[in-house]
C-alpha positions as CSV (number, residue, x, y, z in Angstrom):
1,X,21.0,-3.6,-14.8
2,X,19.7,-6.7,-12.7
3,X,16.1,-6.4,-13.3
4,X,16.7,-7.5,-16.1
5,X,15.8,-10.6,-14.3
6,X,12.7,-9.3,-13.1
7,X,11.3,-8.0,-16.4
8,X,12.1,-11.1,-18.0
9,X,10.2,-13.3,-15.1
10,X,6.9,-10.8,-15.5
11,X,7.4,-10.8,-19.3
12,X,6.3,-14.5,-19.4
13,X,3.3,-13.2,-17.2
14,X,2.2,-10.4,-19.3
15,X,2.8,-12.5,-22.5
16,X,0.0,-14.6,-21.2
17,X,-2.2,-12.5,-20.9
18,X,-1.6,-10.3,-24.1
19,X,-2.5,-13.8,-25.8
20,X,-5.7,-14.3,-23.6
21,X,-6.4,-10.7,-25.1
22,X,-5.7,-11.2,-28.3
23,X,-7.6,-14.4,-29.1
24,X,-10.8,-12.9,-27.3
25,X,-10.5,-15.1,-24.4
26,X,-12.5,-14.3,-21.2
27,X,-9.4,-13.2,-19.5
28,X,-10.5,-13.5,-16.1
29,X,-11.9,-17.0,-16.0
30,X,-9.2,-18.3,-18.4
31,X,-6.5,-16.6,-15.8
32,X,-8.5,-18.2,-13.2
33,X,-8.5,-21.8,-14.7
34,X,-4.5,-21.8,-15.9
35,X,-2.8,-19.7,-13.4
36,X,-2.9,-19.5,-9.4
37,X,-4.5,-16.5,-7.7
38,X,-2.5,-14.4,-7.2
39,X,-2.4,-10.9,-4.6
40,X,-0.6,-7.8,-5.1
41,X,0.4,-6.5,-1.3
42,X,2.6,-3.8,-1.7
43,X,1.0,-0.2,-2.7
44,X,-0.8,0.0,-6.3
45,X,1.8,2.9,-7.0
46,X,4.9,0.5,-6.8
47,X,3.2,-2.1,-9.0
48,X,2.5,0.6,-11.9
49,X,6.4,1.5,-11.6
50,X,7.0,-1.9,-12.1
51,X,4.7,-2.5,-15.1
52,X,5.6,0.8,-16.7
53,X,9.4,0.0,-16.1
54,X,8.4,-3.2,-18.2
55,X,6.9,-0.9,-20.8
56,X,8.9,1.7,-21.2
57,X,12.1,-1.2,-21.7
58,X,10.3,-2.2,-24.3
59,X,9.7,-5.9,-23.2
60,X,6.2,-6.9,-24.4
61,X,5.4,-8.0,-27.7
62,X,9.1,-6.3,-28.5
63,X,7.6,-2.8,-27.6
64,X,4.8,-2.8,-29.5
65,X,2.2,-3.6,-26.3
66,X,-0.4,-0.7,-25.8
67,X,0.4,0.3,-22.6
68,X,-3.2,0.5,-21.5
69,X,-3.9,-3.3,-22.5
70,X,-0.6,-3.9,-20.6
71,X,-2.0,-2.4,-17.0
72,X,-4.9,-4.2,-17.4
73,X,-3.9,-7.7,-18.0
74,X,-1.3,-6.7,-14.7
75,X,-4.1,-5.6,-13.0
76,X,-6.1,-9.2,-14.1
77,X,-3.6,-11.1,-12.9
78,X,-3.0,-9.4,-9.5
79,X,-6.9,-8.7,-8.9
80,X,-6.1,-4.3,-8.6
81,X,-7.6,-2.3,-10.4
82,X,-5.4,0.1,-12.4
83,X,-7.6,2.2,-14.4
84,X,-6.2,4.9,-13.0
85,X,-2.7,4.5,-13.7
86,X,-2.2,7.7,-15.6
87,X,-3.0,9.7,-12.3
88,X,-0.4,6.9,-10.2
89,X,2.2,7.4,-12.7
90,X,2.1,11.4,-12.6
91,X,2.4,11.2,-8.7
92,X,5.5,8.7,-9.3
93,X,7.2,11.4,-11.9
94,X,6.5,14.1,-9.1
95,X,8.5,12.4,-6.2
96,X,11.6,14.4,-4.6
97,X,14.5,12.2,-4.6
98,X,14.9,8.6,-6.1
99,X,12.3,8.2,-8.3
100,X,11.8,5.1,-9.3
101,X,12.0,3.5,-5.6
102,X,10.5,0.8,-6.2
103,X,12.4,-0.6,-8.8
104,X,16.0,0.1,-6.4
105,X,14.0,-2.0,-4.2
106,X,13.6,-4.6,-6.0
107,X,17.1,-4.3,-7.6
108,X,18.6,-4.4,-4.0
109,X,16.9,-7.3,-2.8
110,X,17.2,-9.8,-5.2
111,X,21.7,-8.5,-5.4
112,X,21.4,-8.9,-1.6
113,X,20.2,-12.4,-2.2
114,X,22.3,-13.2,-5.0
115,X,25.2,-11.9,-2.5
116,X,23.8,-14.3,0.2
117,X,23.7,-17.2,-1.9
118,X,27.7,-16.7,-3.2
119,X,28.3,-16.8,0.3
């Protein structure tokens, strides 16, 4: 599927962070020294689909990420809290329809731009 692409842009991200993490960095002021701030605008629902997409492919340290330690270093680098991402990701399992709308989103947009650009 094409976000592949996408995982593989954020995976650099997360990777990152899981290193500030694991050699007991202060994540936030190391993030905010080496990396630009950066602001998460759509809904904090569609960026835990995202991230758990990420996680449940397996992506992040070859699967073997804590998934907990994954939302957080997400939600460092965005500046949103996901604490409570258990609770997002229930109401994301209990929508009627296309689940994972997000993710078809993003899947739709970057084909419509790689079908713009063959243009």
């Amino acid at each position: 599927m094409q976000t592949d692409l996408l995982i593989a842009l954020l995976d650099i991200e997360i990777e990152m962070c899981v290193f500030m993490f694991n050699n007991n960095l202060p994540v936030m002021q190391a993030a905010d020294e080496i990396l630009p701030v950066f602001h998460w605008t759509e809904q904090k629902s569609d960026l835990v689909e995202l991230v758990r997409g990420v996680f449940e492919k397996g992506s992040v340290d070859r699967g073997k990420a804590q998934l907990k330690e994954l939302m957080r270093g997400i939600g460092i680098l965005f500046r949103v809290d996901l604490s409570n991402h258990a609770n997002i990701f229930l109401s994301i399992r209990n929508r009627k329809g296309e689940r994972a709308e997000y993710l078809k989103q993003i899947y739709d947009s970057l084909t419509d731009k790689m079908d713009e650009m063959d243009k």
